[in-house]
Backbone as CSV, one residue per row, in Angstrom:
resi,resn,N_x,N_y,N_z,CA_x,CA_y,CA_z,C_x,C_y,C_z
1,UNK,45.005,-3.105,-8.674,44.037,-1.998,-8.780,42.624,-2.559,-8.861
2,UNK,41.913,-2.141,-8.272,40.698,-2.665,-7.855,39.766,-2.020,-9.247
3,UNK,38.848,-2.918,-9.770,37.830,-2.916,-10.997,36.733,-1.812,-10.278
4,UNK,36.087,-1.061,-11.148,35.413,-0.200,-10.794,34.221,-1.046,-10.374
5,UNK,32.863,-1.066,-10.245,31.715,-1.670,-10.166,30.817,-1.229,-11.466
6,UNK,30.053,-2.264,-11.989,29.610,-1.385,-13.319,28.542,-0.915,-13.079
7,UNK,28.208,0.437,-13.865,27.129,1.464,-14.032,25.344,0.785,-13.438
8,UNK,24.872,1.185,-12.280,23.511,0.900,-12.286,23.129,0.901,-13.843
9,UNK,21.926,-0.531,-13.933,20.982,-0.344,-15.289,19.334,-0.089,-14.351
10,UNK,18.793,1.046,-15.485,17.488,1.434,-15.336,16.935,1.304,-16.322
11,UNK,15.711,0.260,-16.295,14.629,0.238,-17.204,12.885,1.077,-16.859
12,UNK,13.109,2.315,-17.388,11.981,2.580,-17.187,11.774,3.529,-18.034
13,UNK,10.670,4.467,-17.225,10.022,5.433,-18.008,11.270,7.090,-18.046
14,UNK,10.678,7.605,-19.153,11.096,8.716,-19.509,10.287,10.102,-20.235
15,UNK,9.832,11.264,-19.115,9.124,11.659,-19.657,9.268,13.204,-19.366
16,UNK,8.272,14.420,-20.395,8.887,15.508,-19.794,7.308,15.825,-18.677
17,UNK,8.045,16.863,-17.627,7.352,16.819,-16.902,6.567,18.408,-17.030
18,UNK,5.688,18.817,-17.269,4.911,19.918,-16.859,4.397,20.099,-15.850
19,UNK,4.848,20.779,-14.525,4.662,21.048,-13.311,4.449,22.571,-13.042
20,UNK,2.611,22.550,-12.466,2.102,23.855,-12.114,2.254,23.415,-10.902
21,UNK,3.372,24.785,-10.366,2.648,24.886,-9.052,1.923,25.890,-8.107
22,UNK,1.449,25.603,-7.371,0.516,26.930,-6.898,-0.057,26.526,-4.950
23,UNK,-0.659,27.242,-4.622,-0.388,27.554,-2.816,-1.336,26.138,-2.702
24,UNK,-2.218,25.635,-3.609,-2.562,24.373,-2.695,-3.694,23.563,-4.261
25,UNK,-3.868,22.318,-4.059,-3.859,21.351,-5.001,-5.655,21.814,-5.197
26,UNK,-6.177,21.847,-6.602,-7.794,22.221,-6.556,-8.607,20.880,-5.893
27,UNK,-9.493,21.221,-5.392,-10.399,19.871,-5.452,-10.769,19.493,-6.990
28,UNK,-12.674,18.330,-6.638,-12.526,17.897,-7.391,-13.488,19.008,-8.693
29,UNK,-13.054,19.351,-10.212,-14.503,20.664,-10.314,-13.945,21.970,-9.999
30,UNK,-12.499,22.229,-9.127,-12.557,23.508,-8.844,-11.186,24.075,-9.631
31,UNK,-11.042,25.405,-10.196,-10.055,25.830,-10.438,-9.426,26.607,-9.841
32,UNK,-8.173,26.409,-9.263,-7.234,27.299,-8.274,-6.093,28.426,-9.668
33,UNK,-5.797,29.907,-9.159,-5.278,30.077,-10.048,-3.756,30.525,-9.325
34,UNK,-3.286,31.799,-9.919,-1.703,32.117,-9.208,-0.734,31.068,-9.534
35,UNK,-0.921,30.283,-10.289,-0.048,29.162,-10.365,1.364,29.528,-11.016
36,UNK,2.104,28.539,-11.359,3.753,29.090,-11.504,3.747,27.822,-12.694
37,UNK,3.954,27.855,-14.057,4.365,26.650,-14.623,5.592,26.300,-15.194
38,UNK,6.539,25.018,-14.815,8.060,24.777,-15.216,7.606,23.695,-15.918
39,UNK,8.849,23.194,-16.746,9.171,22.317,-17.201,10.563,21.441,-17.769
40,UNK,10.377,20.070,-17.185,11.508,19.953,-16.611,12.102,18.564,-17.504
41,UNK,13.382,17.655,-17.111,13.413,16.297,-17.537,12.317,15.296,-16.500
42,UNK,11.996,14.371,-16.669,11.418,13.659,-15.475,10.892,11.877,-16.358
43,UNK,10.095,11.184,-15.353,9.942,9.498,-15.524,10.925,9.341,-14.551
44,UNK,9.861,8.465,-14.007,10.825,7.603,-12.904,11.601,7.384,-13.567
45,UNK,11.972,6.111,-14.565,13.466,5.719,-14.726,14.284,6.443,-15.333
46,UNK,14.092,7.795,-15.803,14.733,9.204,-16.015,15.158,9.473,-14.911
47,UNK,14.496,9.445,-13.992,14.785,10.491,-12.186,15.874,9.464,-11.940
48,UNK,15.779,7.911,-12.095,16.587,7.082,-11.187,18.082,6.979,-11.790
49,UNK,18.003,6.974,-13.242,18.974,6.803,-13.529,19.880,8.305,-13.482
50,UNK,18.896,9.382,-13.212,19.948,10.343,-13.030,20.375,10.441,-11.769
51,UNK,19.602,9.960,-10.700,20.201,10.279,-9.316,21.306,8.738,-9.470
52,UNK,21.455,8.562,-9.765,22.318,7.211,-9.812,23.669,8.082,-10.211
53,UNK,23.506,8.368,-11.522,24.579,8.980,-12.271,24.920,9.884,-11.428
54,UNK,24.326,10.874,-10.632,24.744,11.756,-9.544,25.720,11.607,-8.796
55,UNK,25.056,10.012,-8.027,25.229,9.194,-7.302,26.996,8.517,-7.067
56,UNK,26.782,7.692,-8.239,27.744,7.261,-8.295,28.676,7.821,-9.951
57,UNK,28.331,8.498,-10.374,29.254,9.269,-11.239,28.961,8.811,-12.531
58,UNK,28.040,7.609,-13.124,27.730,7.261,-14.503,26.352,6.462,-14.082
59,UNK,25.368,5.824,-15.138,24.461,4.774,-14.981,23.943,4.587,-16.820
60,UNK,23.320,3.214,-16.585,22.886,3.351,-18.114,21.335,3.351,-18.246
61,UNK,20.953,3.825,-19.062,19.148,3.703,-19.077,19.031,3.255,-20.113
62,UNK,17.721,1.966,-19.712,16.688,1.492,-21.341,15.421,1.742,-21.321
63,UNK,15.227,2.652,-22.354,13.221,3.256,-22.269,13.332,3.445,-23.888
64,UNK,12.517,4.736,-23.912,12.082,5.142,-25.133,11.731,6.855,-24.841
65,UNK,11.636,7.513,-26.058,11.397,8.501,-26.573,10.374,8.576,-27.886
66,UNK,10.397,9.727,-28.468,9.434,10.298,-29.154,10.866,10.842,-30.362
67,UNK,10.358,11.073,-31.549,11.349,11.471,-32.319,10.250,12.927,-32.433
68,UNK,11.359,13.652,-31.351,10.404,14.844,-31.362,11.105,15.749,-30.181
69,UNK,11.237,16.967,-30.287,11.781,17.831,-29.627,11.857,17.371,-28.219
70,UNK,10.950,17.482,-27.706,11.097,16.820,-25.679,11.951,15.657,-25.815
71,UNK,11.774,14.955,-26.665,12.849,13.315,-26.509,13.948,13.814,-26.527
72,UNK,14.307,14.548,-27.472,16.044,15.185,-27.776,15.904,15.691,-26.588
73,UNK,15.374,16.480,-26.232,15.621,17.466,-24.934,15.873,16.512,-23.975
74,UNK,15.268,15.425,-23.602,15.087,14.656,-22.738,16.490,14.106,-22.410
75,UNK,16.780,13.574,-23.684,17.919,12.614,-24.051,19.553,13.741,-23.641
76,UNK,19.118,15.283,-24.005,20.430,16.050,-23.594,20.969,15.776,-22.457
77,UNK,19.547,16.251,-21.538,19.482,16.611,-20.134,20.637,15.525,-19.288
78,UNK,20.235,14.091,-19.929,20.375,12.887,-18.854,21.759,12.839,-19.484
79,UNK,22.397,13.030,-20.722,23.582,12.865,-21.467,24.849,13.630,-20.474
80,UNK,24.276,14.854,-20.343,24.656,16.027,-19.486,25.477,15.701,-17.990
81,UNK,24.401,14.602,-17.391,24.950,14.119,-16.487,25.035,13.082,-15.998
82,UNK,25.945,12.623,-17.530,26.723,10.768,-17.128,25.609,10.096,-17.186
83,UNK,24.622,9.891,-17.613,23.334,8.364,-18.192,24.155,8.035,-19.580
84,UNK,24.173,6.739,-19.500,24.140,6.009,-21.185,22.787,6.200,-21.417
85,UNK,22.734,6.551,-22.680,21.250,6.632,-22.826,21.469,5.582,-24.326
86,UNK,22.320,4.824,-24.692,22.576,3.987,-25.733,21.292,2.919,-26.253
87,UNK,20.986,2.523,-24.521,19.503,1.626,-24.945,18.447,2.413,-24.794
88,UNK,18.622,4.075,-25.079,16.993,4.284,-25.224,16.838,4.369,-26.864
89,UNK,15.363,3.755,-27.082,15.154,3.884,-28.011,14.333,4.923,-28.794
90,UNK,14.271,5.304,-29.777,13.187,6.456,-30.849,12.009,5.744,-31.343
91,UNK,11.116,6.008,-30.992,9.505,5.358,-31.302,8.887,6.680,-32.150
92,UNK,8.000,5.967,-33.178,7.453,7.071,-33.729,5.928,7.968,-32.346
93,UNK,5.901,7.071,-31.282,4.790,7.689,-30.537,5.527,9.035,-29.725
94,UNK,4.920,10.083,-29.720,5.530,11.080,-28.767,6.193,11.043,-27.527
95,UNK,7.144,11.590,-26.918,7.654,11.300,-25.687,6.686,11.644,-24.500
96,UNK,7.012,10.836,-23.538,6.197,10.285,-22.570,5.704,11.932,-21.947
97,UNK,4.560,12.125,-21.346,4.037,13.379,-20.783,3.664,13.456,-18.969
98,UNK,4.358,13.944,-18.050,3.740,13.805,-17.097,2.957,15.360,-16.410
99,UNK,1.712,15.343,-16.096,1.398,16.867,-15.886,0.743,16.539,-14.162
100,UNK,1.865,17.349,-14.043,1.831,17.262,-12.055,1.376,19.235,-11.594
101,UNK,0.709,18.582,-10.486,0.354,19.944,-9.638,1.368,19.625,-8.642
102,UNK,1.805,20.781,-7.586,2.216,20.705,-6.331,1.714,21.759,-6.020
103,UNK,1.587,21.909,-4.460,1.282,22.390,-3.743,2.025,23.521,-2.287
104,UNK,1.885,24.297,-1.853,3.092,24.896,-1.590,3.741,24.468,-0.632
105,UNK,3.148,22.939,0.142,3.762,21.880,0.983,4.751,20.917,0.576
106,UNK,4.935,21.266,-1.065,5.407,19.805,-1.350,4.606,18.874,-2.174
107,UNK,3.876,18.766,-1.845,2.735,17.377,-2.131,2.170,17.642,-3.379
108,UNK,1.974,16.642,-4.477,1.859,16.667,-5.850,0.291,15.404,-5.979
109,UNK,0.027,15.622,-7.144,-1.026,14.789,-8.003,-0.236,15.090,-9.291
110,UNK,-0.711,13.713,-9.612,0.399,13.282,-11.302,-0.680,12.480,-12.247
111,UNK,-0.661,12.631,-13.501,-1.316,12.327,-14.353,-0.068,11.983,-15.606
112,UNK,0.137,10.834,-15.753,0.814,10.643,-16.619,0.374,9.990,-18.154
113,UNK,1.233,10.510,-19.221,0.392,10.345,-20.613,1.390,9.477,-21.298
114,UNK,1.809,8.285,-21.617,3.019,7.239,-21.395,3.600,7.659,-23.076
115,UNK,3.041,8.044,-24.083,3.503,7.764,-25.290,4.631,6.905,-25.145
116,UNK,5.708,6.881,-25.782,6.724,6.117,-26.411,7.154,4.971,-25.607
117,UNK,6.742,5.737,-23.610,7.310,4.361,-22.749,5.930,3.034,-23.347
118,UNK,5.133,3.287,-24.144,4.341,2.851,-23.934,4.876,1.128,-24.873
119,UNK,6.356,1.795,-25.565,6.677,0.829,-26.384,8.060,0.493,-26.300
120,UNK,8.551,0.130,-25.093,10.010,-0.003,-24.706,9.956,-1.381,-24.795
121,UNK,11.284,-2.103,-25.619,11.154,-3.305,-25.666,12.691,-3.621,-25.316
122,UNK,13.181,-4.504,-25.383,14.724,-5.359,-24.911,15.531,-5.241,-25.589
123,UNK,14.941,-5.090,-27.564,15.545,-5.724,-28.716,17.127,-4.796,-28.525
124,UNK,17.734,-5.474,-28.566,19.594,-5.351,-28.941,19.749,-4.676,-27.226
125,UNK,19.521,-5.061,-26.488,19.910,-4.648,-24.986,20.510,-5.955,-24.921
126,UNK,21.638,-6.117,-24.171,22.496,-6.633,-23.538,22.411,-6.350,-21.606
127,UNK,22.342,-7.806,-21.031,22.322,-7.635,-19.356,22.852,-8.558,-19.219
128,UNK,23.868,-8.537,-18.772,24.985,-9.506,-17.743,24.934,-9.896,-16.494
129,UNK,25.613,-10.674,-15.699,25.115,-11.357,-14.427,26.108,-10.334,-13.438
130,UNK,27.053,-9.208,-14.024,27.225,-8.355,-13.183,26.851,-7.218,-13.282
131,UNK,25.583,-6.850,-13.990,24.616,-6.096,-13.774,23.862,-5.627,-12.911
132,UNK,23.506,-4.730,-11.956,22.159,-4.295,-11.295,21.625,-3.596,-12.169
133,UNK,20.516,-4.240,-12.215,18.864,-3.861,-12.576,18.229,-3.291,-11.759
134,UNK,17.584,-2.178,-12.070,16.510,-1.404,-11.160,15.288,-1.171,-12.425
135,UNK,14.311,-1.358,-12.019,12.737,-1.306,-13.137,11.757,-0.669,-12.690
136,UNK,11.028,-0.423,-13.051,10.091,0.459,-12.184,8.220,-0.267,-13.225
137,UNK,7.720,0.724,-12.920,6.289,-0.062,-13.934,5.437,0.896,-14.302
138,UNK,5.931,2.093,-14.771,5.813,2.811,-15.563,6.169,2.812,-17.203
139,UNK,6.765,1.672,-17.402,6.939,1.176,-18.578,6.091,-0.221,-18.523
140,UNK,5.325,-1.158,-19.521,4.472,-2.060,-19.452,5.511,-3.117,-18.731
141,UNK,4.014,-3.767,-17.833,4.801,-4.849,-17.019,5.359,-6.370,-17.855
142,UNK,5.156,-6.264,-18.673,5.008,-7.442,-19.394,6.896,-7.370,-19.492
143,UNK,7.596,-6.105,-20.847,8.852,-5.807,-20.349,9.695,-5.996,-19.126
144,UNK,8.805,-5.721,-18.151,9.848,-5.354,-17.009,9.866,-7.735,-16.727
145,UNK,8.388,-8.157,-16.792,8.977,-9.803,-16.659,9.873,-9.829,-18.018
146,UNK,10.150,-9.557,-18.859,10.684,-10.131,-20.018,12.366,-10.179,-19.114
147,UNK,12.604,-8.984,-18.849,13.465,-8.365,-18.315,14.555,-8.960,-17.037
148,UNK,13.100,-9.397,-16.068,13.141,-10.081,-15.028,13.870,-12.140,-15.662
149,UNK,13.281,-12.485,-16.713,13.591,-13.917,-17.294,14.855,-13.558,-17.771
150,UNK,15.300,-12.611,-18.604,16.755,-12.266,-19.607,17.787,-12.054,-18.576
151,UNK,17.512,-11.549,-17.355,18.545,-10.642,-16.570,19.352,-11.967,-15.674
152,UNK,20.622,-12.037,-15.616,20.894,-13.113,-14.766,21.626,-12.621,-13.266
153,UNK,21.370,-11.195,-13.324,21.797,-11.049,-12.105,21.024,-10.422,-11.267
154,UNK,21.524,-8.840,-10.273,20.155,-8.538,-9.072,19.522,-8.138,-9.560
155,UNK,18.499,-7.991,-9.155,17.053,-6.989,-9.821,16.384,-6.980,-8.546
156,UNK,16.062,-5.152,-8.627,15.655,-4.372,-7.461,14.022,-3.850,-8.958
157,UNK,13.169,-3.750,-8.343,11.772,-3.964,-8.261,11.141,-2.464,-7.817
158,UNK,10.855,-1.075,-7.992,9.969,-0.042,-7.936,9.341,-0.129,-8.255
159,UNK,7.967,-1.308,-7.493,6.716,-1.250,-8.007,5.475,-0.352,-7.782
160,UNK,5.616,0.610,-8.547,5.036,1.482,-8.725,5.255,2.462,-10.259
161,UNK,3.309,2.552,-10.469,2.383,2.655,-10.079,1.813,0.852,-9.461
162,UNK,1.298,0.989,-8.364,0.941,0.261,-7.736,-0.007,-1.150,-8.829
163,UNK,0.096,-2.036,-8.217,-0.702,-2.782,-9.242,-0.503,-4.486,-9.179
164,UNK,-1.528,-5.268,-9.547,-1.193,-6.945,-9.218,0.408,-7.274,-10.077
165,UNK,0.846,-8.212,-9.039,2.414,-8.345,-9.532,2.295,-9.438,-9.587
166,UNK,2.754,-10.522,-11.390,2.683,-12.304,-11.143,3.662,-12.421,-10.258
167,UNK,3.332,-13.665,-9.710,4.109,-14.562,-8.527,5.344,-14.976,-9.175
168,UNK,5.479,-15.031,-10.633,6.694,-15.879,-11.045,7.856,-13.790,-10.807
169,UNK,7.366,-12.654,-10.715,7.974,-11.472,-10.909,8.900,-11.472,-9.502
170,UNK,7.989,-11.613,-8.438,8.076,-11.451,-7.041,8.449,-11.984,-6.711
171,UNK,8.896,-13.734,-6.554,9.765,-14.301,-6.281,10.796,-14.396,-7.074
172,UNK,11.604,-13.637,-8.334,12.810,-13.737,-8.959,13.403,-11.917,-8.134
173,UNK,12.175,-11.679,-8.277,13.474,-10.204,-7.385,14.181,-10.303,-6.657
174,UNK,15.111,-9.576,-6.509,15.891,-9.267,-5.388,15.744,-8.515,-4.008
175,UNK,15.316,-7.481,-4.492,14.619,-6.353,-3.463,13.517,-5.797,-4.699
176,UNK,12.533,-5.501,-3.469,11.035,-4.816,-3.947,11.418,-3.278,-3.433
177,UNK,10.805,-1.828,-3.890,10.351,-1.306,-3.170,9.565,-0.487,-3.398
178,UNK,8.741,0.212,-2.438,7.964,0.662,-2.148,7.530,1.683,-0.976
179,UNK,5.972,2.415,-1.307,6.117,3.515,-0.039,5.069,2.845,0.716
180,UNK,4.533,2.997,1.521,3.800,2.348,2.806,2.521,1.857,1.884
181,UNK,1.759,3.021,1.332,0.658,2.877,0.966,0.379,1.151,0.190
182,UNK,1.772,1.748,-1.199,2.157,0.624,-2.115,2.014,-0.385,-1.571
183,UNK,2.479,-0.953,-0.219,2.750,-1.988,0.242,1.389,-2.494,0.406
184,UNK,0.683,-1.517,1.531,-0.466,-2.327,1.599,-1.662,-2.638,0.527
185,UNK,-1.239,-2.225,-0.420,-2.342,-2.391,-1.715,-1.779,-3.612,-2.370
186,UNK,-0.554,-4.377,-2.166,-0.024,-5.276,-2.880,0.460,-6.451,-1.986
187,UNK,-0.781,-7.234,-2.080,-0.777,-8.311,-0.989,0.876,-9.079,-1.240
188,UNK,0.960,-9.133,-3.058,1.853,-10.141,-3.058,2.979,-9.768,-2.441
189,UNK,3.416,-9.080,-1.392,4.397,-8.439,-1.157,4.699,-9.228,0.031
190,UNK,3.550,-9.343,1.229,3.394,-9.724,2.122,4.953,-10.819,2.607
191,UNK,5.179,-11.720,1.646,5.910,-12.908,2.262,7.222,-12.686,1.605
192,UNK,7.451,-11.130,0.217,8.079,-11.504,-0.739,9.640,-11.295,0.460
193,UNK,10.298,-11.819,-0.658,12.074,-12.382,-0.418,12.786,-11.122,0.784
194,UNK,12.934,-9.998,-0.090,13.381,-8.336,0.579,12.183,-7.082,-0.025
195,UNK,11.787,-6.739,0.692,11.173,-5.800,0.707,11.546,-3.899,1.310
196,UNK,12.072,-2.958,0.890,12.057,-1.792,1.246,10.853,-0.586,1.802
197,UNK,10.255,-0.367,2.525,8.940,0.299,2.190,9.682,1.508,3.491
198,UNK,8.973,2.854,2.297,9.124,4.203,2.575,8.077,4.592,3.827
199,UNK,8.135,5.516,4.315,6.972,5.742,5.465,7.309,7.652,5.459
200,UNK,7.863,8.406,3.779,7.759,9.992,4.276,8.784,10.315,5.314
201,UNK,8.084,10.925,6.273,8.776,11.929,6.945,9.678,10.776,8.911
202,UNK,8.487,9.513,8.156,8.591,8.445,8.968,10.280,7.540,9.067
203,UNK,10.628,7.790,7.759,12.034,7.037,7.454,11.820,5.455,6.354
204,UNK,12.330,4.421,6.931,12.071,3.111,5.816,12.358,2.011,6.841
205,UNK,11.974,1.324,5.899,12.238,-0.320,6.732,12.450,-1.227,5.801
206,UNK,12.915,-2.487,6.218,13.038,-3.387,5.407,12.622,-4.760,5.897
207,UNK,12.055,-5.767,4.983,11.254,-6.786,5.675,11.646,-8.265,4.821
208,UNK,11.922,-8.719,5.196,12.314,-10.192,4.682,11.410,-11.051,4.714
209,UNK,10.407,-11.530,3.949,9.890,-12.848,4.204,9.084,-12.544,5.400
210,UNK,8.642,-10.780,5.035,7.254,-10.251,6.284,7.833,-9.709,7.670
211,UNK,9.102,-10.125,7.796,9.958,-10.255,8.934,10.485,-9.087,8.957
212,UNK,10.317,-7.676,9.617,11.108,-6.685,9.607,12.485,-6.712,10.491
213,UNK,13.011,-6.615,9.690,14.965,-7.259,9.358,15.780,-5.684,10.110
214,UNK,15.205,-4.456,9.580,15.721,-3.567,9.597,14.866,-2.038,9.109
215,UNK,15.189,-1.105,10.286,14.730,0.317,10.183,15.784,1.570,10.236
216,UNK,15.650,2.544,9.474,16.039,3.826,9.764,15.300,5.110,10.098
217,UNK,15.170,5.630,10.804,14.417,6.967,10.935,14.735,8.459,9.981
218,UNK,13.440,8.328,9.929,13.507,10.179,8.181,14.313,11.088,8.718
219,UNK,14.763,11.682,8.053,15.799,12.794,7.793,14.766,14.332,8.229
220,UNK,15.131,15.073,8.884,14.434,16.293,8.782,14.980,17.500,7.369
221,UNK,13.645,17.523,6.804,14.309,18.925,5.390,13.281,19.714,5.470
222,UNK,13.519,20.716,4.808,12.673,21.792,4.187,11.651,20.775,2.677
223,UNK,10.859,20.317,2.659,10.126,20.098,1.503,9.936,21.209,0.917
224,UNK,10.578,20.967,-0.471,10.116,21.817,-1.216,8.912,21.358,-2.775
225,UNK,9.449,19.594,-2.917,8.776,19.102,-3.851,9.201,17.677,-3.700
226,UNK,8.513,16.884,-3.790,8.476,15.448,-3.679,8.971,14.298,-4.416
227,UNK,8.596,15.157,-5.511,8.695,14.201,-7.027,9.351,13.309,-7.135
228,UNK,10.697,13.865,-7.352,12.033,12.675,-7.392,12.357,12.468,-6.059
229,UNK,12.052,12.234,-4.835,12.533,12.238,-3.646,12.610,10.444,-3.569
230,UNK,11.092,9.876,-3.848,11.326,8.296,-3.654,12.136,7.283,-5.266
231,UNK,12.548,8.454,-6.257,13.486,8.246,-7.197,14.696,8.323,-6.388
232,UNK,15.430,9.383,-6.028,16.550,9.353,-5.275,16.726,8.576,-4.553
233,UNK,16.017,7.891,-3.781,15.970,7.378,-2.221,16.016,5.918,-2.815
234,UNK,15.650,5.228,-4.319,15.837,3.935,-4.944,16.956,3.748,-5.334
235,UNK,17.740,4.361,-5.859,18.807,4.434,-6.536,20.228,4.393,-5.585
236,UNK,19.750,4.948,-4.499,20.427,5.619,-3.200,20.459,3.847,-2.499
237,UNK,19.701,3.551,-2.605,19.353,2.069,-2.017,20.216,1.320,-2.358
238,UNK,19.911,0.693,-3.885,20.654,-0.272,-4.359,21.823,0.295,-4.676
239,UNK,22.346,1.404,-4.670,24.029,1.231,-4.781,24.375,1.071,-3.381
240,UNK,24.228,1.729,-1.927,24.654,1.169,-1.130,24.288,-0.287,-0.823
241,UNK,23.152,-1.176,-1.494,23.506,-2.732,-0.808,24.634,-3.143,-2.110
242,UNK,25.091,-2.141,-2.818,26.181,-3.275,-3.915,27.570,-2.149,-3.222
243,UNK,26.933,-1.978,-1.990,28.648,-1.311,-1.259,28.736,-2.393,-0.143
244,UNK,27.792,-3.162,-0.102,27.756,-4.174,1.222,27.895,-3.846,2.521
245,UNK,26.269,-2.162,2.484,26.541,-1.791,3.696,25.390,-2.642,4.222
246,UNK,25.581,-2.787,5.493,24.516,-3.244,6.246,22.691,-2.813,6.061
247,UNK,22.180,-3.244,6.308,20.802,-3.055,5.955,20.073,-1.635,6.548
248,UNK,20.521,-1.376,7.996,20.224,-0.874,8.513,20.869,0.591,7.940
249,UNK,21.970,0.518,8.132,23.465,2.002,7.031,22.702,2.237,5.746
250,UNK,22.145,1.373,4.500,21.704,1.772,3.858,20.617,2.145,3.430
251,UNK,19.583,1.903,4.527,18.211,2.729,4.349,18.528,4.410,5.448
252,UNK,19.776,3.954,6.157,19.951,5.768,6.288,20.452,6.279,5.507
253,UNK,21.325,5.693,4.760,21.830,6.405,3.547,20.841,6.757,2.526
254,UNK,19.444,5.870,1.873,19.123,6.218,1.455,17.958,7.189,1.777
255,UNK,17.638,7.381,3.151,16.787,8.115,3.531,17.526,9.660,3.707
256,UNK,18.824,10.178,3.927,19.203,10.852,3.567,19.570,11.343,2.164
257,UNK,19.842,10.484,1.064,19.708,11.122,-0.379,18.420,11.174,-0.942
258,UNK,17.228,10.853,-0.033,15.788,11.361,-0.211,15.358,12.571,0.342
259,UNK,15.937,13.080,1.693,15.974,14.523,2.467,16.556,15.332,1.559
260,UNK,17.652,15.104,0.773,18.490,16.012,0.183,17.644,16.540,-0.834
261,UNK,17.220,15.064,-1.710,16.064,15.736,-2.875,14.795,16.620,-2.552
262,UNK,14.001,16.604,-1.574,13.180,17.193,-1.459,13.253,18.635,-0.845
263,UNK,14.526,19.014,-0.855,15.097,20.262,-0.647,15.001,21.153,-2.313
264,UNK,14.928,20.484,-3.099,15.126,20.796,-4.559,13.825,21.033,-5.429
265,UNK,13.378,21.755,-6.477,12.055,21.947,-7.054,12.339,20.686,-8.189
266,UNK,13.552,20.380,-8.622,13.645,19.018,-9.790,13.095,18.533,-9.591
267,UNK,12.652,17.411,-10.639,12.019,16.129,-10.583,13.771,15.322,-10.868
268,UNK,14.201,15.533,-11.141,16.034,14.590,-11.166,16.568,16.238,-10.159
269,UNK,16.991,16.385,-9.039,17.594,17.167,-8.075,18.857,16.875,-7.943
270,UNK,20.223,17.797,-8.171,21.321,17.745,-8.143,21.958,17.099,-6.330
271,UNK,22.458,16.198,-6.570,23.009,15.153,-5.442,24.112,15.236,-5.508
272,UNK,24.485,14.996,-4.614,26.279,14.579,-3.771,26.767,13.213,-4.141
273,UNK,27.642,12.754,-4.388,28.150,11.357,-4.299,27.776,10.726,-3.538
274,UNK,27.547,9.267,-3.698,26.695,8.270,-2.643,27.535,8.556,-0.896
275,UNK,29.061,8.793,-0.805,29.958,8.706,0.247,29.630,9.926,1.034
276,UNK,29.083,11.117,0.443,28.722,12.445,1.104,27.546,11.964,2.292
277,UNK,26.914,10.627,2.204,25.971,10.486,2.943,25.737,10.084,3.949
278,UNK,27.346,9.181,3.904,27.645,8.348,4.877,27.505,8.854,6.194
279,UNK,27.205,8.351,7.567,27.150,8.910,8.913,28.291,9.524,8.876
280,UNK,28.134,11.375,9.283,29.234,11.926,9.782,29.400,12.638,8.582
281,UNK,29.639,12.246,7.106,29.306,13.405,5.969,28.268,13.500,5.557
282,UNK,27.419,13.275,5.676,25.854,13.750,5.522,25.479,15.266,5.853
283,UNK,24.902,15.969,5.395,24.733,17.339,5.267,24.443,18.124,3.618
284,UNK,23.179,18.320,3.559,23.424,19.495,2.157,23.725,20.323,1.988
């Protein structure tokens, strides 16, 4: 009988999300009104580890919370559907705040207020060499190298929010990724090992050592909201390269469990099993 594969690990942020939305984003000075306001679970490594858990049916997350109503809430939500949430921890700083506009295209501006991710540390986490790691940098980068030195096995890299990455980070990854923009704002990327970069409505690619290795073309959807779409589409990633699909199979795979999300108003959007995606069952 064949061993299961163990649970994606996500180190990141966790936060609740307050999302107005309304027919189009204000400039800069101006107030737009008619707006609609939800509120939801959200943080990237909230979104990832739930599309994971979606995904593949469990995942574990290490962040932080707030000992304070949104953290519990936070902490239900992801409990709800299969996250260990064992390594998140309770900080006396409030849980993390993100306050997003969208627009009736889809398209968002985010302002995030980090409280508690602001203090996610390792202490009593356990990572094994048959671990995948996924991190993001919405939690301080300093963690995510601590993380990167402790971890002895893959580590997949969501660098973003965009930002200088040490050389000792970028050459221990495994896979980087990123959306087009990201890329070009982050020179160190240029030569790094594997690289993923998003391109929207464009699809993804993947680049080795600068060398584009491999492409898939975007999925056509209805956008309805963006948010978790390049959350889904990470998570979607690294479990198909730990299915040992080809490079090319798994940026369609994951470019289809990114179409699927942006069909959804979530910031974590209810997903299909990673196999629903495969060429030929693909469909929402």
């Amino acid at each position: 009988m064949a061993t299961r594969p163990r649970p994606l690990v996500i180190l990141g942020s966790i936060n609740l999300d307050l999302i107005a939305t309304a027919a189009r984003l204000p400039r800069p000075g101006e107030t737009v009104g008619g707006g609609i306001l939800t509120r939801q679970p959200g943080g990237k490594g909230a979104n990832q580890a739930a599309a994971a858990a979606r995904l593949d049916g469990c995942s574990r997350l290490v962040g932080a919370v707030g000992d304070d109503g949104p953290g519990r809430e936070m902490l239900a939500a992801l409990t709800a559907i299969g996250v260990d949430t064992g390594g998140v921890a309770v900080r006396e700083d409030p849980t993390g705040t993100a306050l997003i506009l969208v627009d009736a295209l889809g398209e968002n501006e985010i302002v995030v207020c980090p409280g508690a991710n602001s203090h996610v540390t390792l202490d009593g986490i356990r990572l094994d060499h048959e671990d995948l790691l996924l991190c993001q940098l919405e939690v301080g980068i300093d963690v995510v190298l601590a993380a990167s030195r402790r971890h002895p096995g893959f580590l997949a890299l969501n660098a973003t929010p965009a930002q200088r990455l040490p050389e000792e980070l970028v050459r221990r990854c495994d896979l980087v990724i990123v959306n087009e923009t990201e890329y070009a704002s982050i020179p160190e990327l240029t030569d790094a090992g594997l690289v993923a970069v998003t391109f929207g409505a464009e699809g993804s690619a993947l680049f080795e050592e600068g060398k584009l290795v491999a492409r898939a073309p975007g999925e056509k959807a209805d956008v309805v909201n963006t948010i978790g779409a390049g959350d889904a589409f990470c998570a979607a990633l690294v479990l198909a390269l730990r299915a040992k699909m080809a490079y090319a199979e798994a940026l369609a795979v994951a470019n289809r469990v990114g179409a699927h999300a942006v069909t959804q108003a979530a910031s974590q959007p209810a997903l299909s099993p990673l196999s629903h995606y495969l060429m030929g069952a693909a469909g929402s």
